[in-house]
N, C-alpha and C positions, 0 to 999 in steps of 0.2 A: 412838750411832747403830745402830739396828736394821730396815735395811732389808732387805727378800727379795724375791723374784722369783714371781710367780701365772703361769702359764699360763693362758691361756685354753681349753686343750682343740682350739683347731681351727686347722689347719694352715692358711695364706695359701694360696690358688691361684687362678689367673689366672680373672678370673667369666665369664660368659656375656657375650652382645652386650648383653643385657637386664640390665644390672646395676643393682642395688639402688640405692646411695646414696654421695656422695660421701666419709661418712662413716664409719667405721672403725667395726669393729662393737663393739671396745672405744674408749669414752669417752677422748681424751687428755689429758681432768684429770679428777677428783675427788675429792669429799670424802668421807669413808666415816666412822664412826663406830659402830665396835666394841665390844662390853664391857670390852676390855684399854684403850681409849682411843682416842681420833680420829687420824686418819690422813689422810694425802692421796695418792691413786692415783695413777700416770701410766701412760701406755703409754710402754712402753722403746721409743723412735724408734731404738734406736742397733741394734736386731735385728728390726727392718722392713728388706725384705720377706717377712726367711725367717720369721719368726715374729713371732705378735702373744700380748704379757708386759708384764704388770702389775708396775711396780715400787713398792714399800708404802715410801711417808717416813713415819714415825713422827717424827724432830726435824727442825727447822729446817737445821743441818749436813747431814745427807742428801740434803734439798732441795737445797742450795747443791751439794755433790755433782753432782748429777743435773742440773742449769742446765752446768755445766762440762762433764760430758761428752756434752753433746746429748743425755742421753734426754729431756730436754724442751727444745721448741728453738720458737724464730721470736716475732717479735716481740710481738704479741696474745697470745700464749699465756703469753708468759713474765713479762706486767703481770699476770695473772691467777693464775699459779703466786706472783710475789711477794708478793699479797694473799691467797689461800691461807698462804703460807708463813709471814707473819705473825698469823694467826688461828689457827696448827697451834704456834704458841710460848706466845701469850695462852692458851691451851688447856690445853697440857701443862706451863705454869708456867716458860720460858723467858725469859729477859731480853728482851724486844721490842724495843727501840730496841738492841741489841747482835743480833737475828735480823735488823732491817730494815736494818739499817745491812750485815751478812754480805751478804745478796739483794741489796741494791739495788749491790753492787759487782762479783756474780761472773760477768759479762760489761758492760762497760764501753759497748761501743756502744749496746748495745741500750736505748730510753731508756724505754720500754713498763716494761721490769724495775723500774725504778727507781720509775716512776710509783704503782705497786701496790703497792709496799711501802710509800714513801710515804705513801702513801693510807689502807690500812691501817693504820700506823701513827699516825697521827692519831686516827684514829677511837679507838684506844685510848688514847690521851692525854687525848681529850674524855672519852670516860666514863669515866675517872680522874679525872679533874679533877670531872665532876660527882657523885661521889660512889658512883659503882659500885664494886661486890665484883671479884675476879676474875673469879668465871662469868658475872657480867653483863659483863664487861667482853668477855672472850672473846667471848661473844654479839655485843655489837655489831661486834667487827671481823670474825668469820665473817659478820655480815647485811651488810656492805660487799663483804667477796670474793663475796661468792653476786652481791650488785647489780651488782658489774662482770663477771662474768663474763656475766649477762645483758646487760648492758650492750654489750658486744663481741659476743656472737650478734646482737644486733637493730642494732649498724652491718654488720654483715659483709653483713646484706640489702641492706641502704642501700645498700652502694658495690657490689655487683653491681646493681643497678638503674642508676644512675647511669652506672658504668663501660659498660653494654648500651648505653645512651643514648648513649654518647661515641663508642663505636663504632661503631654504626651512623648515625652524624651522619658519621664521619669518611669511612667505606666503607658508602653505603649499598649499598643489595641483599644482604647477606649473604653468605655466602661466605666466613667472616673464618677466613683460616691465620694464629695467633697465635703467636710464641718467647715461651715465660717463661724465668723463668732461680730456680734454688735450687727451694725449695717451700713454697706459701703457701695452702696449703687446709687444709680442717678439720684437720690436725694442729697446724697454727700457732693456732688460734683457736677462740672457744667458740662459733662457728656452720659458716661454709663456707669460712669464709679472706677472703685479701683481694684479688689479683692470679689466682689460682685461682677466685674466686667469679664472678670475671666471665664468666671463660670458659667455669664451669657454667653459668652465666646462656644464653648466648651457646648452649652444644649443647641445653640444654632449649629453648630456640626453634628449634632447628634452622638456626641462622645460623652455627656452626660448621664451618668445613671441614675444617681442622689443627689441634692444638693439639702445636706444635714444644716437645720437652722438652729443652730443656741438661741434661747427664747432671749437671754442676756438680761440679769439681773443689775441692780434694782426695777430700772425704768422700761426694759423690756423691749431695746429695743429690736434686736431680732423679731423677737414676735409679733411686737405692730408694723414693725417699718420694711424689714428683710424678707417676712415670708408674706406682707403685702405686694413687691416690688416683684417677688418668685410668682406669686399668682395672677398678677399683672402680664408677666411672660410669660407664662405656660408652661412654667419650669417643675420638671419632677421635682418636693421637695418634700421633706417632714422637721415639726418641729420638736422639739426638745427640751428640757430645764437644763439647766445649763451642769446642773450634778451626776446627769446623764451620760454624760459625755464619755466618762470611763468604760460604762459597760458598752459602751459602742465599739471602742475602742478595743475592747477584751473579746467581744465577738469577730473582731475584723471586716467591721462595716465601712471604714475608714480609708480611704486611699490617701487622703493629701485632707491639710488644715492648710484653709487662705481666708488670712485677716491683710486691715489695713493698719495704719500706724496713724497717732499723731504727731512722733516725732521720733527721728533715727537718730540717736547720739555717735557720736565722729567713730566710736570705737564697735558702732552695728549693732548696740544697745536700743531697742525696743520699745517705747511708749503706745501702749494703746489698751482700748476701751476694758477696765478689769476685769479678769477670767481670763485673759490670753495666755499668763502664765503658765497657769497650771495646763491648758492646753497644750504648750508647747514640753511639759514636764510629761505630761502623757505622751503627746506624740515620739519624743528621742526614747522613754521604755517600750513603746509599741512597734518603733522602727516605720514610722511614717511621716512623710516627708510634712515641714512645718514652713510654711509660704508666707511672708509679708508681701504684698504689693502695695506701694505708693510712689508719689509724684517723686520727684527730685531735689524740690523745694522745698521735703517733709524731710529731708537730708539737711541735719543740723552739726555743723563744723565745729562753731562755737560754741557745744555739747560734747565735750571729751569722753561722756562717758553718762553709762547708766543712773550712778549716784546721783548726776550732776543735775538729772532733769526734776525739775517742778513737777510735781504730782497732786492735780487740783483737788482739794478736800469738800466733796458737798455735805449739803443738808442733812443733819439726821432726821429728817421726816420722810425722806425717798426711802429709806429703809423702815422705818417703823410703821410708815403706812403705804395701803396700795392705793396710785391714783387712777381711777378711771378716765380715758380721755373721754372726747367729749361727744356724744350720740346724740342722738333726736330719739323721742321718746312719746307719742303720746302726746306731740307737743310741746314736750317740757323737756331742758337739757337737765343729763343728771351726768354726774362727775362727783369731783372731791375725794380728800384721801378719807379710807377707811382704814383704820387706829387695826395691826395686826401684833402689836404690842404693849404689854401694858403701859400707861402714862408716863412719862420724866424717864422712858429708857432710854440712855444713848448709844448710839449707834457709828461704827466706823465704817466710815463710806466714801473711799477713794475712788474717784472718777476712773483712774488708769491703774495699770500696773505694768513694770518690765519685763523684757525677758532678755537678757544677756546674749549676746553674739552665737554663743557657741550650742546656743538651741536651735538658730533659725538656718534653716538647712540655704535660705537664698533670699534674698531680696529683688522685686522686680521691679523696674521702674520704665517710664519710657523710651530711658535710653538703652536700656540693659538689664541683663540680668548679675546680680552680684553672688559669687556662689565658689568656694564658701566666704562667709560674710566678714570680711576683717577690715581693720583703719584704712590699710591700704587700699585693698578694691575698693573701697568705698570712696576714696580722695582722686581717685582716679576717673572713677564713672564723674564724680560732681564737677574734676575740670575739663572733663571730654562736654558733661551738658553746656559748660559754661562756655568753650570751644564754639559749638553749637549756636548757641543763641548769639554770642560774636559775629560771627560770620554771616 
């Protein structure tokens, strides 16, 4: 494993009212290919906001690396990093099915991961099997990751269209004060995101009024990453702790909650980033509408149900200490966790949590909206996509 760290040269700072783009001005995947050998880029999410750094996977292991410690994170991103990651093995003469089998395990909830490797995967099994070299082989499962990561930019438009439409169906006149909760825009995804994409949607029309950020506890990411992306766009927004949320809620600040998912179990059961629950337990007492948007491929079949999903357990040190990402200083980087617990406490620190069918007022995806959320509609939107991509 040889991976290093690029700067990009330009320091993060807060933009003007008139900001550019939702969009980071470094790419949070790609493919690079170098004289020394192909590579695959990420932007380091784990030293956002203080800094935007380029981290270089050279092997498969690095990759897997990098999925663990969030420098690449969120659902659509990390199907497409795993189909990268297996075209960056077929490449560099790695074992594939011993690469796709590493990715498709090093976050368990997430089902997107698993999808892309998968996927990729296949594809080099078929041109194995039909008689391709190595470099052609390689070939085809890189023109697989290139088509999904297209693939994932042109739903991410979808389900902000979609999602604008649901919104302003729900609350017409505009006006819309939205809570998301974690962070689901272009860093998660090869377009605009997918819970984030709406609400771009949403301040480009100017129907915007709030976009309420959960700072999103332990790792924060709202805070570094979501109300980075809002100031990036020029988006009205304000942050929050995430215990906050009630009294927002009790003042009627609230018009609509829009998260993403890392995985929909067959029965519209719920995974994603933890604190969604209770959100959506406030939202049904407050009488406001509780929004998942994701892909279609975050639509898991072979998940019957809420019980059934993996629920990743991390670190007790994400909780017991706070990590500062990573700044310039004077010269000197400073970081490291600082201990906000006494020593040998343990700590329970579930990655996810659910939220069961009968909270979530709808499910958006690129092909539709699913509303209300049952097996059914749910079995039906997945073989109208499949329909879809058929044809």
């Amino acid at each position: 494993m040889a991976d290093q760290y690029a700067q990009s040269g330009e320091a993060v700072r807060p933009p003007d009212v008139a900001a550019v783009s939702a969009h980071p001005s470094i790419p949070a995947i790609r493919w690079d290919d170098p004289p020394e050998g192909p590579v695959l880029v990420l932007l380091d999410q784990t030293r956002l906001p203080g800094e935007e750094s380029e981290l270089v996977c050279t092997d498969p292991p690095g990759l897997v690396q990098a999925i663990r410690t969030l420098a690449v994170r969120g659902a659509p991103l990390l199907g497409i990093a795993g189909a990268y990651g297996v075209a960056l093995a077929a490449a560099r003469g790695f074992d594939v099915d011993e690469a796709a089998d590493a990715l498709a395990g090093a976050r368990p909830t997430a089902v997107n991961l698993a999808y892309g490797a998968r996927r990729a995967q296949a594809a080099h099994r078929k041109a194995v099997a039909g008689g391709a070299d190595r470099r052609q082989a390689a070939a085809s499962v890189l023109a697989v990751a290139r088509a999904l990561h297209k693939e994932d930019a042109e739903a991410s438009a979808r389900m902000a269209v979609h999602g604008l439409a649901l919104l302003d169906e729900l609350m017409p006149g505009g006006g819309h004060r939205v809570l998301t909760h974690c962070n689901t825009g272009a860093l998660v995804s090869g377009g605009e995101g997918t819970a984030f994409a709406v609400a771009l949607a949403a301040h480009r029309k100017g129907r915007l009024r709030r976009l309420w950020v959960d700072e999103t506890r332990p790792l924060l990411q709202g805070a570094r990453l979501t109300a980075y992306e809002a100031a990036r766009s020029g988006m009205p927004y304000t942050l929050l702790t995430d215990n906050a949320a009630g009294s927002l809620f009790a003042a009627g600040e609230v018009d609509a909650v829009l998260i993403g998912a890392d995985r929909i179990a067959a029965d519209g059961s719920v995974a994603n980033k933890v604190g969604s629950y209770p959100l959506a337990v406030l939202a049904r007492y407050h009488h406001v509408p509780f929004i998942v948007v994701a892909p279609v491929t975050t639509v898991d079949p072979d998940t019957p149900d809420g019980a059934a999903i993996e629920v990743e357990q991390r670190a007790s040190h994400e909780v017991t200490e706070v990590t500062v990402p990573f700044v310039s200083a004077a010269g000197a980087e400073v970081g490291g966790g600082i201990p906000v617990a006494p020593l040998g406490t343990q700590a329970y620190n579930p990655a996810f949590d659910v939220t069961p069918p009968e909270l979530v007022t709808a499910v958006v995806t690129e092909e539709g909206v699913v509303s209300p959320v049952t097996t059914e509609g749910l079995a039906e939107l997945c073989a109208r996509s499949r329909q879809v991509t058929i044809s």
